[in-house]
N, C-alpha and C positions, 0 to 999 in steps of 0.2 A: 593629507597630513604630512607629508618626503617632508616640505619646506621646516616642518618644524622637531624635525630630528636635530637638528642645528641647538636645539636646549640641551642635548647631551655633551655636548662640550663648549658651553655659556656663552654662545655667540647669536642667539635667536634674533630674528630680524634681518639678520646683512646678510649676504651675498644669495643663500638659499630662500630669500623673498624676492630676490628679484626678476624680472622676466626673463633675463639673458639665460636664469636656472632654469625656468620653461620651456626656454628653445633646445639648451640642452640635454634636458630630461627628454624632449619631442625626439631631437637625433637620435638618442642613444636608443630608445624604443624603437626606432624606423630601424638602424644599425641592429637590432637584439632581430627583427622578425626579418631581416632582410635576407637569411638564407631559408628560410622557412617558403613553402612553395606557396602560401596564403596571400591571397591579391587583393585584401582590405588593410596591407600594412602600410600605407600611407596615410588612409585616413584613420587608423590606430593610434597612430605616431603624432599626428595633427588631434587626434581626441583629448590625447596623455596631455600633447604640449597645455591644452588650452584648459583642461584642468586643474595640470599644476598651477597655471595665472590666475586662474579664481580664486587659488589660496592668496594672490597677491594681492587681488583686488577685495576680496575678504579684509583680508587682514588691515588694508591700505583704509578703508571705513568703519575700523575699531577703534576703540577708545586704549590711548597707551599712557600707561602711567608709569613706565621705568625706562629709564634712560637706557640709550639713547631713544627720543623719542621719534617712532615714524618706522621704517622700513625701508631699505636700501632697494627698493622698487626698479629704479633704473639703473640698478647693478647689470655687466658692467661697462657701462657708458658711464655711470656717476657712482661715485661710492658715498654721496649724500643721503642724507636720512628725511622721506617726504611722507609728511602727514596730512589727510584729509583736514576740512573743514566741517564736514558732514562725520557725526562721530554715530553710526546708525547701531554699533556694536558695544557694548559696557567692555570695560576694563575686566581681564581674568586676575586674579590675586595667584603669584606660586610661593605666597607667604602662607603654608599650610598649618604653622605654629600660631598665628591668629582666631581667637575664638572668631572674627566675623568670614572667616575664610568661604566658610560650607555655604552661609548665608549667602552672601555675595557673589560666589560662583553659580549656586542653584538658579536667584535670580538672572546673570547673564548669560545661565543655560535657557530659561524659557521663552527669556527674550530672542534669543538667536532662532528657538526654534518655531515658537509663533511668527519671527519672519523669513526663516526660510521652508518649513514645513507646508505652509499652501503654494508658494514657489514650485517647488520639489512635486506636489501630487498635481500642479499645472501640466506641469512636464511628461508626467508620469500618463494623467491620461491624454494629452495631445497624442502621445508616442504611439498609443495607446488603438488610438485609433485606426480603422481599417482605410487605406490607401482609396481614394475615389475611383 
């Protein structure tokens, strides 16, 4: 969720959606455990990076309905705004003064979680399993 602290000062989407923030979120993780004597901090730092991107890749197969539309994804190489054609995620409302707010968001809560929630426990038991 780092990428979308960027709504605390009205700028959501751009620069904190893009990869370039992934790599550097990845650095600065590698940089935070690098004096640490722990010999899994590269692929810590390689975990973080590739997390933060799925917020990007998330967000990049949402449905946007406020301007600007898209996410500044290949921030920064490009400070363009690039929107899926595959919209697999509903639009979120932060119009909370709307009676259909609750409605509308609950619905693109269940949808998000009916598709990442069997995802998620895919994962969960692969992991899960004992090494052959």
């Amino acid at each position: 969720m780092a990428p979308d602290l960027d709504l605390l000062v009205g700028a959501h989407s751009g620069p904190t959606h893009g990869l370039g923030a992934a790599v550097i979120t990845g650095l600065a993780a590698w940089a935070i455990l690098w004096g640490t004597g722990w010999r899994g901090k590269a692929t810590t730092a390689v975990a973080i990076a590739l997390a933060y991107a799925s917020h990007t890749l998330l967000d990049w197969l949402g449905t946007d309905s406020s301007p600007p539309i898209g996410i500044m994804a290949l921030w920064p190489f490009s400070r363009e705004y690039y929107e899926s054609q595959l919209h697999v995620f509903m639009a979120i409302s932060r119009r909370y003064w709307l009676s259909e707010f609750w409605v509308s968001n609950a619905r693109a809560l269940v949808r998000e979680l009916a598709i990442l929630l069997p995802l998620a426990t895919l994962i969960f038991i692969v992991r899960r399993r004992p090494a052959p």
